[in-house]
N, C-alpha and C positions, 0 to 999 in steps of 0.2 A: 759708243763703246760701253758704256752702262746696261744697255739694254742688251747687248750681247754679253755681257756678264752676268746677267741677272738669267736669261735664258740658258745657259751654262749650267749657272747652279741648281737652277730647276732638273736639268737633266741630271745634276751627277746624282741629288738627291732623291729622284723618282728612279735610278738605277739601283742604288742603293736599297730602296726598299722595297725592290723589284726582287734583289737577290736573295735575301731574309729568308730564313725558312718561317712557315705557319706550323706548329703543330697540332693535333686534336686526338683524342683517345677517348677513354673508357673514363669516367670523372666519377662515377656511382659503384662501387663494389661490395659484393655480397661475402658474406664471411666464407672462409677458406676458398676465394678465389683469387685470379689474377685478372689484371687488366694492359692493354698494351695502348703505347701513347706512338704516332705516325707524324711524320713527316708528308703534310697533306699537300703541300704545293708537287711541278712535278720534275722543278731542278733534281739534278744529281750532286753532288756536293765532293768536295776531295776528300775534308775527313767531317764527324760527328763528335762530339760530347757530351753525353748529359748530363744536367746538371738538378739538385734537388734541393730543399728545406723544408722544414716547420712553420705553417704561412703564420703559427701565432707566438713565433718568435723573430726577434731581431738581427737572427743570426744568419749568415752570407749563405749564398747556395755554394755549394759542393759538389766536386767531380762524384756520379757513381762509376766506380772500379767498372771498366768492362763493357759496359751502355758506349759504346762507340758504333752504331748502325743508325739506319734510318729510322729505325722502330727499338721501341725498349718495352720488354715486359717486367710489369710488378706486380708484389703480390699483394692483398688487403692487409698487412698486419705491421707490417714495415714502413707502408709507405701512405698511411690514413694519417689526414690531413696535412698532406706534403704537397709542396709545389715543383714543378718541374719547370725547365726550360732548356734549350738546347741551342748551343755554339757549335758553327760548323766554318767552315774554312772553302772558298774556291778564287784560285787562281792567285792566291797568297794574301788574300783579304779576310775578316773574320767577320760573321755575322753571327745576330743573337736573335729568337726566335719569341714567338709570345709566350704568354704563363697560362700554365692551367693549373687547375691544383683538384687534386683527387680529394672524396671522401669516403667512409665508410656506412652503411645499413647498420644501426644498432637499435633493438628493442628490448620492449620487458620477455624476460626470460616466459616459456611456456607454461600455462598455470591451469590447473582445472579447479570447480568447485561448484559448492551450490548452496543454497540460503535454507533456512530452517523451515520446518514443516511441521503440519502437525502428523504428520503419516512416516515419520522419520524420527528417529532418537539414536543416539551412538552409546557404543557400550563402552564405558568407561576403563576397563580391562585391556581391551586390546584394540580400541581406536574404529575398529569398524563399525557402518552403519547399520543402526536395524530398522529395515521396510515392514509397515504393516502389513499382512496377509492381504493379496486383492487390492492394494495401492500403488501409485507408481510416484517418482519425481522427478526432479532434470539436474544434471550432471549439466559444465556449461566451461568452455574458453572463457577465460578473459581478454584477451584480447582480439582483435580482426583479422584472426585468420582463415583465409580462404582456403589452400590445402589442406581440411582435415578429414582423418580417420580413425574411428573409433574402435577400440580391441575389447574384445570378453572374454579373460581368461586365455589371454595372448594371441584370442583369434580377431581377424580381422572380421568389423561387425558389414554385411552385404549392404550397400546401402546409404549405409551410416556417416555421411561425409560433411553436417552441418555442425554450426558451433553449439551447439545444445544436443543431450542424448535423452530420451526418455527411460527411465528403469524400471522395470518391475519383476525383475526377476533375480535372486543371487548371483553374483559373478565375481571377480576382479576386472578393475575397470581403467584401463587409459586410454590415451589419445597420444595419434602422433600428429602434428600439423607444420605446416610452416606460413610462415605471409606470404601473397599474392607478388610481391615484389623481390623477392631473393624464393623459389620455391622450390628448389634445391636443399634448402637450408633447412633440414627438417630437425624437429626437438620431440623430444618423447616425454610422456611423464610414467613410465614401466615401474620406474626407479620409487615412483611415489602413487602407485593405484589407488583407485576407493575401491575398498572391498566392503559387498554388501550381505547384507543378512537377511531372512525372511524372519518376522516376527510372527508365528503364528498366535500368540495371546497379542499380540497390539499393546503390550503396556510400554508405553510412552519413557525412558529415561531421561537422561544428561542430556541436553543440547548442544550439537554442535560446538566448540570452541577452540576449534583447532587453531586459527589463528584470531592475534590481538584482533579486535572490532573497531571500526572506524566508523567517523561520520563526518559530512565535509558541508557546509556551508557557508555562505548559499551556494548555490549552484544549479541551475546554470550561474555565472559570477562573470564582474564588470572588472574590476581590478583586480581585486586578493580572495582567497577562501582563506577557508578557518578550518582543522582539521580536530578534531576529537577521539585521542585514541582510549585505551583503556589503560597504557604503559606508555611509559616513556616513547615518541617515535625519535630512531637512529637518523634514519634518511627516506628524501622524499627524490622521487623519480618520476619526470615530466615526458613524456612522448608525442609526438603530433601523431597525425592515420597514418604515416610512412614508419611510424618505430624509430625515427630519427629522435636520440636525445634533445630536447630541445630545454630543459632547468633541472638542477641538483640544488638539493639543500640537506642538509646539516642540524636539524635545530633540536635534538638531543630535548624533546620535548611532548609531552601528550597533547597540546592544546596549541601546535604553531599556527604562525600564519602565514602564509606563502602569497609571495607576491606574482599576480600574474599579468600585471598593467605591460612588460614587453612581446606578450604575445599576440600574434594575429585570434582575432574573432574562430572561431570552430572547438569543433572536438576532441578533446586530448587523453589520455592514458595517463594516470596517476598510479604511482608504486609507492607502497609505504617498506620499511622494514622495519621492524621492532622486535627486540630480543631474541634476535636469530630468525625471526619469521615475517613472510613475505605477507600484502594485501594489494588488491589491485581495484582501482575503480574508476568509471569515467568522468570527466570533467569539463562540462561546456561554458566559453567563455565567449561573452557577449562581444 
């Protein structure tokens, strides 16, 4: 009699989680997209519910209004870093389905720029660059982006689709690009060009200083770097090769030190801000 009880409950419990729905979706989204979560097994169900939360709070999931099918679409901005799961109903039994939880693609915003020369000087007046006659220099992404193109004077440059541009000729200068991994998602810098100048006398001014200067040591780095600005930095911004946030800090300081002893071994994308202006640089940790 035991052994037929015990064989019993094996069957109700393997029915049971026979009946269950599995769900699986889209778990990575790219900004201003949607993604849709499925009912993968290939029961049909009487009714659905889905249901959501904030996986980095404590708080119970939630009926969404409406999400009553097999499939729910969401969109990235609502539902980053949310989890889902779904209650479904057949033949007057309720079943609850596994978790997934969505994230969002965020990187450093799109930035151009380029380091000081001696074939280059900016005119104090009105911010543009001046190229010596018969020189050239490199215009440059900061970050890994794969979709780029580069504009002269808002035309699109033939060609020109690498993260570095050579210059030697006047223009007004930007780029549009996007990452490799959302490449839909394109960012312009129209809004902020380098306009350049020809110097036909070559006399050298003002250097470059558009943005605060940074220096970060050591680096490549085992635990922590050391950052050295010229001003006060607001905030530091970490990114891994995906653009994924991966540390923010805070330290209201020209000389912080950021801890990097929680991250995996590789290369990472450092963002500074200080006094309304942006700096970006890479960062390899042993």
């Amino acid at each position: 009699m035991k052994t037929i009880t015990f064989f019993i409950a094996l069957f109700f419990v393997g029915n049971v989680w026979s009946q269950a729905p599995t769900i699986a979706g889209d778990t990575m989204l790219c900004p201003d997209t949607n993604g849709t979560a499925s009912v993968t097994n290939a029961q049909t169900y009487d009714s659905y519910a889905w249901y959501w939360k904030y996986w980095f709070t404590s708080d119970p999931f939630v009926l969404i209004p409406g999400a009553d099918g097999p499939s729910f679409t969401y969109d990235w901005q609502t539902y980053d870093q949310a989890q889902f799961k779904l209650f479904v109903t057949l033949g007057g039994e309720t079943y609850e389905s596994n978790i997934i939880q969505i994230d969002s693609y965020a990187w450093v915003g799109l930035t151009m720029g380029y380091q000081d020369s001696e074939n280059i000087s900016q005119d104090p007046n009105t911010g543009n660059v001046l190229l010596c006659q018969g020189t050239s220099f490199i215009i440059e992404v900061y970050m890994p982006y794969t979709e780029v193109q580069w504009y002269r004077n808002g035309l699109a440059m033939e060609g020109e689709t690498n993260m570095q541009l050579h210059i030697n000729q006047a223009g007004s200068y930007h780029v549009v690009a996007a990452p490799g991994f959302c490449p839909n998602s394109t960012d312009s810098t129209a809004g902020l060009p380098i306009v350049v100048e020809i110097d036909a006398s070559c006399g050298l001014g003002v250097p470059n200083h558009e943005s605060p200067r940074i220096a970060i040591y050591p680096n490549p780095a085992e635990t922590q770097i050391s950052i050295h600005g010229e001003t006060a930095i607001d905030a530091v911004s970490i990114f891994d090769l995906t653009g994924k946030l991966v540390g923010f800090h805070q330290p209201a300081s020209a000389h912080p030190v950021i801890d990097l002893s929680n991250l995996a071994s590789g290369m990472y994308f450092l963002k500074t801000e200080s006094e309304g202006k942006t700096q970006s640089a890479k960062v390899i940790k042993r």
